[in-house]
N, C-alpha and C positions, 0 to 999 in steps of 0.2 A: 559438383560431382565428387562422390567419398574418395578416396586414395585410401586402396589399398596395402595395409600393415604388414601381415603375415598371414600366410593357410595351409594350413594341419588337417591331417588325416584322425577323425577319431573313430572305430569299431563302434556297431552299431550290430543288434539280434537279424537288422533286416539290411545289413549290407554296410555303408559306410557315411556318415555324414561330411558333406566337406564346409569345413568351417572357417567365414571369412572375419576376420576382425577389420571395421573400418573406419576412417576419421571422418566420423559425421560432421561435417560444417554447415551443413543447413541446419540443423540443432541448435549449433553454438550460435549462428546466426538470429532463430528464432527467439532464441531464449534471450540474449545482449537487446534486442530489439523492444520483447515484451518490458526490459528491464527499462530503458527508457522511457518509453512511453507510459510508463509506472511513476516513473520518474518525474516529467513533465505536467501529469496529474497531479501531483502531490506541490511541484511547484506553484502549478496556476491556483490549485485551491487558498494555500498560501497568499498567494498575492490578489486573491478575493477576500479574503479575510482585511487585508490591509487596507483596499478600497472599504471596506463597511465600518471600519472603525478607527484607523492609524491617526494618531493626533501628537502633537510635544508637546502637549498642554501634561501639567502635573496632576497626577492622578493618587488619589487616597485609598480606591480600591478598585478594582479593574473590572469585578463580578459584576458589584453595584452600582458602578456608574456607566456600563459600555450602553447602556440604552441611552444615557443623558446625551453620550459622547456622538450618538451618532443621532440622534435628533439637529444635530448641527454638520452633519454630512453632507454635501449638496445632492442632491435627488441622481442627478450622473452615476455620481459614485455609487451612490447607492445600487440603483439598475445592474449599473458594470459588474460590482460583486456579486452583487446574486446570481447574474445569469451564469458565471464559473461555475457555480456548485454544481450543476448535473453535468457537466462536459467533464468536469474533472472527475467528477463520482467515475464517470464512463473510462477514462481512461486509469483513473485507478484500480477498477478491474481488470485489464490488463495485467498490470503492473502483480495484480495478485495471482492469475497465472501463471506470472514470472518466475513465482515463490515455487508457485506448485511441480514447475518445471526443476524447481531446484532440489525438489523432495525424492527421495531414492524411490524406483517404481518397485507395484508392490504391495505399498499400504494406502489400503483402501480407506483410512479414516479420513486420512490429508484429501481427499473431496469434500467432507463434512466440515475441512478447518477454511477451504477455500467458498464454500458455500457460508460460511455465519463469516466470512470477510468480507464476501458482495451484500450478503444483508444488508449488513452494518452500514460499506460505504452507499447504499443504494437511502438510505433512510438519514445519511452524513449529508449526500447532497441537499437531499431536503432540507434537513437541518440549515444548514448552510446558506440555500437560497432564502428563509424565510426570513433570515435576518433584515431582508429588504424591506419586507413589509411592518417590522419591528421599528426600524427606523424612520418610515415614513406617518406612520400611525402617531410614530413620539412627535415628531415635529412639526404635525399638525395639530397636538393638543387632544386627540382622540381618545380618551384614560379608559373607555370602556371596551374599544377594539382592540386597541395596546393586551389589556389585559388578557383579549381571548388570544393573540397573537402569542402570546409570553406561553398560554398553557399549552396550545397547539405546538410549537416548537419544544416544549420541557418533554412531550410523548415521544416525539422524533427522538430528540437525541438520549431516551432510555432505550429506543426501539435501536439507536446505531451503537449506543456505548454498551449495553450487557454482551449482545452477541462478541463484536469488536472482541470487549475483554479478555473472555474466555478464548477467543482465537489464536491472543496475543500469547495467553498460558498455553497454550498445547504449540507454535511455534516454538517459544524456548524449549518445551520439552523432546520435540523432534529432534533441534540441533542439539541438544547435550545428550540426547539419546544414541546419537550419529546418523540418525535416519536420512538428514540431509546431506546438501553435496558440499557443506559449509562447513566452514573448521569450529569448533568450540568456541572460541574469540569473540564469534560472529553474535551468542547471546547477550555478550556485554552491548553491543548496537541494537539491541532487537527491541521491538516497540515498548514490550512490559516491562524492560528495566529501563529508556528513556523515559516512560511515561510518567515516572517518580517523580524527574526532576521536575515538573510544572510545579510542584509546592513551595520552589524554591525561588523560582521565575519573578514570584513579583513581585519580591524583595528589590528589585535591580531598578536602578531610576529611570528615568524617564529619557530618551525616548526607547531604549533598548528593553524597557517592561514589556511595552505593548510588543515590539516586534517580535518577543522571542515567547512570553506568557500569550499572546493573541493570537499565534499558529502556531503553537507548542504543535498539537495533532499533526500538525502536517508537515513539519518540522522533522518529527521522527520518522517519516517516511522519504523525509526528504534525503536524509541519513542513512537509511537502511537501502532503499533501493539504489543509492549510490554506490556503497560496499558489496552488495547483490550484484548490482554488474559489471564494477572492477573485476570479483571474483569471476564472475559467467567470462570474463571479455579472458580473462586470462587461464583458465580451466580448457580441459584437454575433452574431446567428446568423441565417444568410441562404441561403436553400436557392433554386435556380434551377429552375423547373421547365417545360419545354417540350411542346407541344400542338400537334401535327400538325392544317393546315388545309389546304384541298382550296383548289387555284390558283384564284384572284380571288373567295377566300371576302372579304368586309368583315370586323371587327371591331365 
């Protein structure tokens, strides 16, 4: 239940508004909540990633060999990873209302920036799960399903990455625009400027190439939605709510 701040009398043509300001804590509840669970999607996808491909074995290039690498996946693993992709897609939505929660109300775009973010993650999960059948195609020697596997997956992840991207641009521009509830700071964590670093990623030997270049994606969400909900968990949440009164009602 809110508590209570302060209430003020404002004039009003039709009498008097009485005006409560409250500490909404089911807000800040809802919002730390979605932030988690944002949060946890981002992990698990993470650690499906690593079931489909994680090896110490020395790698030359990470692009062009993660098919060889996971032709020698045991079939388990394989399974396990891919079923993550849509549970975690699922609650990475979540995790992107959390954002939206974060957005000052008001501006109606930031529905269009939270819509091409379920896109993306919605066409990610796929992405994602497909790599099952990528891997099981390789290590049974299949060169011609493989192939269609490979192109069917390359549509996915343009259909998850264009939208995605452009999303990633119009968050940093919210928060440096101040539209958000987030301090400026907050774009140096934000997805478009981690997302640089993966060109750097697989410079790094082995085994921290694959862990850090092999969930990069989810890596930076793992990152953001953690700073998202420190901030939510320690931010103040104050809803103003006004109450039409009849001219020379008391209080």
């Amino acid at each position: 239940m809110g508590v209570e701040l302060v209430s003020i009398r404002a004039p009003n043509v039709l009498g008097f508004h009485f005006i409560e300001l409250r500490n909404n804590n089911r807000m800040k509840r809802k919002t730390v909540l979605t932030g988690i669970l944002g949060l946890i999607g981002a992990v698990l996808m993470y650690t499906g990633d690593m079931l489909l491909y994680f090896t110490t074995k020395p790698i030359a290039s990470f692009e062009e060999e993660i098919v060889q690498i996971m032709a020698q996946v045991s079939q388990e693993r394989l399974m396990a990873g891919g079923l993550l992709g849509p549970i975690s897609a699922f609650l990475y939505m979540i995790g992107f209302y959390h954002i939206y929660l974060r957005i000052k109300p008001g501006n109606k775009i930031a529905r269009v920036f939270i819509g091409l973010l379920c896109f993306g993650i919605v066409y990610g999960g796929a992405f994602h799960s497909h790599f099952t059948f990528i891997g099981l195609a390789s290590s049974f020697n299949q060169e011609e399903m493989l192939h269609l596997f490979e192109k069917y997956s390359v549509l996915n992840f343009n259909l998850m990455f264009l939208p995605s991207l452009l999303a990633y641009c119009f968050l940093a521009y919210l928060i440096l625009a101040k539209k958000t509830f987030y301090p400026r700071w907050v774009v140096l964590c934000s997805p478009i400027v981690l997302f640089w670093f993966s060109g750097v990623l697989k410079y790094l030997p082995q085994p921290l190439m694959v862990l850090t270049a092999g969930g990069w994606s989810n890596m930076i969400f793992v990152v953001f939605f953690s700073i998202s909900t420190v901030l939510s968990f320690k931010a103040e949440y104050v809803e103003i709510k006004e109450t039409p009164t009849a001219p020379g009602a008391s209080l």
